[in-house]
N, C-alpha and C positions, 0 to 999 in steps of 0.2 A: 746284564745285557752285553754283549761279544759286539765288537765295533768291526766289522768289516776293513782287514787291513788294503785290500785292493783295491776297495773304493776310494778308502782314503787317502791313498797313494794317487788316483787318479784325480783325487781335488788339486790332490798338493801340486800335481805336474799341471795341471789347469791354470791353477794361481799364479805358477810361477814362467808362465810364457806373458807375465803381466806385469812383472815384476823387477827389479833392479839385479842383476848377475852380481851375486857378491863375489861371485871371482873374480870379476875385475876392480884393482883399485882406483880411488879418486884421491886427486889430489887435493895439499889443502885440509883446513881443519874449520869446525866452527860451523856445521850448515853448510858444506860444501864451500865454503868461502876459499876464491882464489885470487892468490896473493897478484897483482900486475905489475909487471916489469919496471921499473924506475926509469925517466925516459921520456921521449916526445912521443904522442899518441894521434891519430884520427879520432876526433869522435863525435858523435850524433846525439843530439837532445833530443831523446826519446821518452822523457818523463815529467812532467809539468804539472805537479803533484798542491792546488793550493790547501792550506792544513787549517783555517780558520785561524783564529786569536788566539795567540799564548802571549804564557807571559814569563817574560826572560830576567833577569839578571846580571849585572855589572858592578862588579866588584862590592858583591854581597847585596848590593840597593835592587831591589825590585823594578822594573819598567812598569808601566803602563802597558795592559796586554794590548797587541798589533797583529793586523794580518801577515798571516806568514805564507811561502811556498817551499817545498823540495822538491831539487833538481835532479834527475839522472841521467848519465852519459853515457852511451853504448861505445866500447872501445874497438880500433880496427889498429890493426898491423902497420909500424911505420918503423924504416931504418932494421926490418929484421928482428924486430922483437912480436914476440906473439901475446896476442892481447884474446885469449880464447879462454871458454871454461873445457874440462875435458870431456863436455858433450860436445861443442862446435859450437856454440853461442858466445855472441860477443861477453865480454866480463861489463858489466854496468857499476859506476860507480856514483853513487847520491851525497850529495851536499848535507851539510845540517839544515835544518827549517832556516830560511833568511828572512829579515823582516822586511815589509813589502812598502821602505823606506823612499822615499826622494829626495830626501839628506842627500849634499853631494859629497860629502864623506862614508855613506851608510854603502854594506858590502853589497848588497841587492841592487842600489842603484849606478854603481861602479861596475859591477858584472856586468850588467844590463849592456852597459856602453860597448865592451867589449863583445858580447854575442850580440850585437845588433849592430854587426859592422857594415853590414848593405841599407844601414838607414831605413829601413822598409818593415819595422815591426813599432809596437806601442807596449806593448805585453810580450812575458816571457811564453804566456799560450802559443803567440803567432809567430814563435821560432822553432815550434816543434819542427823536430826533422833537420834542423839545418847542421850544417856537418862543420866543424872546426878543427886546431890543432890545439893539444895543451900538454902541460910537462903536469907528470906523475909523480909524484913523490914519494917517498917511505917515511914511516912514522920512527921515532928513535923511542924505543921500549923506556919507560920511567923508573920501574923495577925488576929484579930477574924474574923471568916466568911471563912478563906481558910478548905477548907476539908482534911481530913486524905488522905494519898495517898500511895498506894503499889511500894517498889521498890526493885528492887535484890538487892544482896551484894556480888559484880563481884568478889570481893578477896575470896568469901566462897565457892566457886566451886569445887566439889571434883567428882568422881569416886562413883558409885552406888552400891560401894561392902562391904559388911558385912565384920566388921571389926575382927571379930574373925573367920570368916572361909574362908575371899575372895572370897567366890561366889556372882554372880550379883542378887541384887535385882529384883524381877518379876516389872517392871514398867511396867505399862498398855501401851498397842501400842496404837497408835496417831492415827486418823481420817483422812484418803488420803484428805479432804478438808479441813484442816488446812498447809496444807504444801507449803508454798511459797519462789521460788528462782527466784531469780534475777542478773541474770550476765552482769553486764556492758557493761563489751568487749563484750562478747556472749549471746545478749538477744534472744529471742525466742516469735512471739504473743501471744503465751500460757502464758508462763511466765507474761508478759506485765499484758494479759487481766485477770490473778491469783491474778493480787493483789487489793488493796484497792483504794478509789479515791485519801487518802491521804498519801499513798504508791507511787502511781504515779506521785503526787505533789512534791513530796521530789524527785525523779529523774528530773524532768522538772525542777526544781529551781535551781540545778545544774548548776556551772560555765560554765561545755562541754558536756551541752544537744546540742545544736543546731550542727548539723555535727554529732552528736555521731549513735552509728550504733542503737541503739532503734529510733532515729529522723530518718533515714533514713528508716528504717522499714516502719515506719509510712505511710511515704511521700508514697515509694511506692507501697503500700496499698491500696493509695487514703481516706487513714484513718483522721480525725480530730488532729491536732495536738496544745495537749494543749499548753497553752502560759501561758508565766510566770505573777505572782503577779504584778500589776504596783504601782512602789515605788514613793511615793511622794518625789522627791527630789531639791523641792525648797526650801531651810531654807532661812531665811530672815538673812544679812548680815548688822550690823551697822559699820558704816565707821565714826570713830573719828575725822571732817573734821575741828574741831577748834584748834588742834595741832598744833602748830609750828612748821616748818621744820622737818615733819613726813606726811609720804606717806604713806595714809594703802592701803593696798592692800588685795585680798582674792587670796587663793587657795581652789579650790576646786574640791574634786578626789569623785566616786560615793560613797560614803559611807559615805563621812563627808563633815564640810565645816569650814574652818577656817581663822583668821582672824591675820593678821601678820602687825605688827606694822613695817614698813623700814623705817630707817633713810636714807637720800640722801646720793648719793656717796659722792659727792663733798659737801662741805663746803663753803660756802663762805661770807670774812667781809662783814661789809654796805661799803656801801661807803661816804666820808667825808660830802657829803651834797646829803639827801635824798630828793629825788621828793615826792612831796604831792600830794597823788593819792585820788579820791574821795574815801568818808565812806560808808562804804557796810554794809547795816544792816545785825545782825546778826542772825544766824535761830532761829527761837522760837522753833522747834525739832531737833532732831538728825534723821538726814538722814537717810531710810529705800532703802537698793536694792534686788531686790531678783534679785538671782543668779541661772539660773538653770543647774544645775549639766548634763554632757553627759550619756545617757541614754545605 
C-alpha cells in the first residue's frame, strides 16, 4: 500500500496550526518550570487546594494523619522584576500540604493570621483572590547538579498597602482560569474536574479518600475512580537465628518494618546431665524472610 505523501503533508500542516512552534524557545527546565525573581512580589490566592488526611512525619516519628490544604500564589510584577511565564501568565507558586492545625505554633495557623489581615475570613477558602505582598526566595542547591528552585517566605506575608498613605496597591486582577478550590467536605465536579492530574493525586492518596464525599461523587457518576500509588511493602527482614536464648521476632505496621530482639520469658537452668542431641550444621548465610506488610 503507497501512502499518499500530499495528504499526509496536509495532516501534518493541519496538526500543526494546533500545536506548540518548536522554533520558538521556552525558558526554564522541568515542565516548563520558571524560575522567579528573588524579591518582593504581588501576589493573589488563586488556589485553595484541601488535600484530605495525610500523614506526616517529624523527625522520623509518624503523626497522626490530619487534614491538610495547598496554597497557590499567582505572582505580579513589583519593584521591576517580572514575575511572568514566557506565555504571559502569572508564574503560580504552591506551598507544601499544611496541616489544617490551631496550634498556635502550627505553620497553617500562623499564616492564616497573616492572610487574614482584613479580619474578615474563618477559612483559607474565603481568602481566595485576595492579593498580598511577599518575599521570594531561592533554594541553595544541596549537591552539584540540583537546580535553583523558587520558594515563598510564609512568615513575610503582609497587607498590599502603601506604607505612607494606607491605600491598596493596584494589583492586576487574576485570570477566572487560574482559580481553583477544592473543598473536602464540599466538593463539587467542577471543582474536581478544575484541577490538575497531580492536584487530584494528592486528594486520592489521602488517608479518607475511599468513602469521602469526592469518592462517592465519582462512583455515582459512573466516573473512573483513581486508585492509589501501589507501595512496595516487602522489605526483607533478617532474623539473627545463631543467638542463644533470643527469639527475633518482626513487627511490622504499613509504613515500616522492624526487627525486635526478645529474650524468652522464662529462663531456665540446664539440667545436671544433658542429652547429646545430634550436630546441626550451621548456615553458611543469614536467613533472609520477606515479610509482606497488610496493604
Amino acid at each position: 500500500m503507497t501512502l499518499d505523501l500530499l495528504a499526509l503533508q496536509a495532516l501534518a500542516n493541519q496538526d500543526a496550526e494546533q500545536s506548540a512552534d518548536m522554533n520558538e524557545a521556552v525558558k526554564g527546565g522541568g515542565g516548563g518550570y520558571t524560575l522567579a525573581p528573588a524579591g518582593e512580589a504581588f501576589a493573589r490566592l488563586v488556589e485553595v487546594v484541601e488535600v484530605g488526611d495525610i500523614i506526616q512525619t517529624f523527625e522520623g516519628v509518624a503523626k497522626p494523619a490530619a487534614p491538610h490544604v495547598r496554597l497557590g500564589f499567582a505572582l505580579y510584577d513589583l519593584g521591576g522584576r517580572n514575575y511572568s511565564n514566557p506565555d504571559g501568565t502569572p508564574i503560580t507558586i504552591r506551598t507544601w500540604p499544611l496541616a489544617l492545625s490551631q496550634n498556635e505554633k502550627a505553620k497553617a495557623f500562623l499564616l492564616f493570621k497573616k492572610l487574614n489581615w482584613s479580619q474578615k475570613a474563618k477559612t483559607f477558602a474565603q481568602l481566595l483572590n485576595e492579593a498580598y505582598i511577599v518575599n521570594i526566595k531561592h533554594s541553595v542547591p544541596k549537591k552539584a547538579g540540583d537546580k535553583v528552585r523558587h520558594e515563598l517566605d510564609l512568615a513575610s506575608f503582609r497587607a498590599p498597602l502603601d506604607v505612607m498613605t494606607g491605600q491598596p496597591y493596584p494589583v492586576p486582577a487574576t485570570l477566572p482560569t487560574l482559580f481553583k478550590l477544592f473543598l473536602y467536605k464540599n466538593p463539587t465536579m467542577l471543582m474536581w474536574d478544575s484541577l490538575s492530574e497531580f492536584q487530584q493525586r494528592d486528594i486520592v492518596e489521602s488517608e479518607n479518600f475511599l468513602g469521602s464525599p469526592m469518592h462517592s461523587l465519582l462512583v455515582l457518576a459512573g466516573l473512573p475512580v483513581p486508585q492509589k500509588k501501589a507501595v512496595d511493602a516487602t522489605p526483607a527482614v533478617h532474623v539473627a537465628a545463631s543467638l542463644p536464648n533470643v527469639v527475633a521476632s518482626t513487627l511490622v505496621n504499613p509504613s515500616a518494618s522492624v526487627v525486635v530482639a526478645t529474650p524468652p520469658s522464662v529462663m531456665v537452668s540446664a539440667p545436671a546431665v544433658v542429652p547429646v542431641m545430634p550436630e546441626i550444621a550451621k548456615p553458611q548465610a543469614p536467613f533472609v524472610a520477606s515479610v509482606a506488610a497488610p496493604v
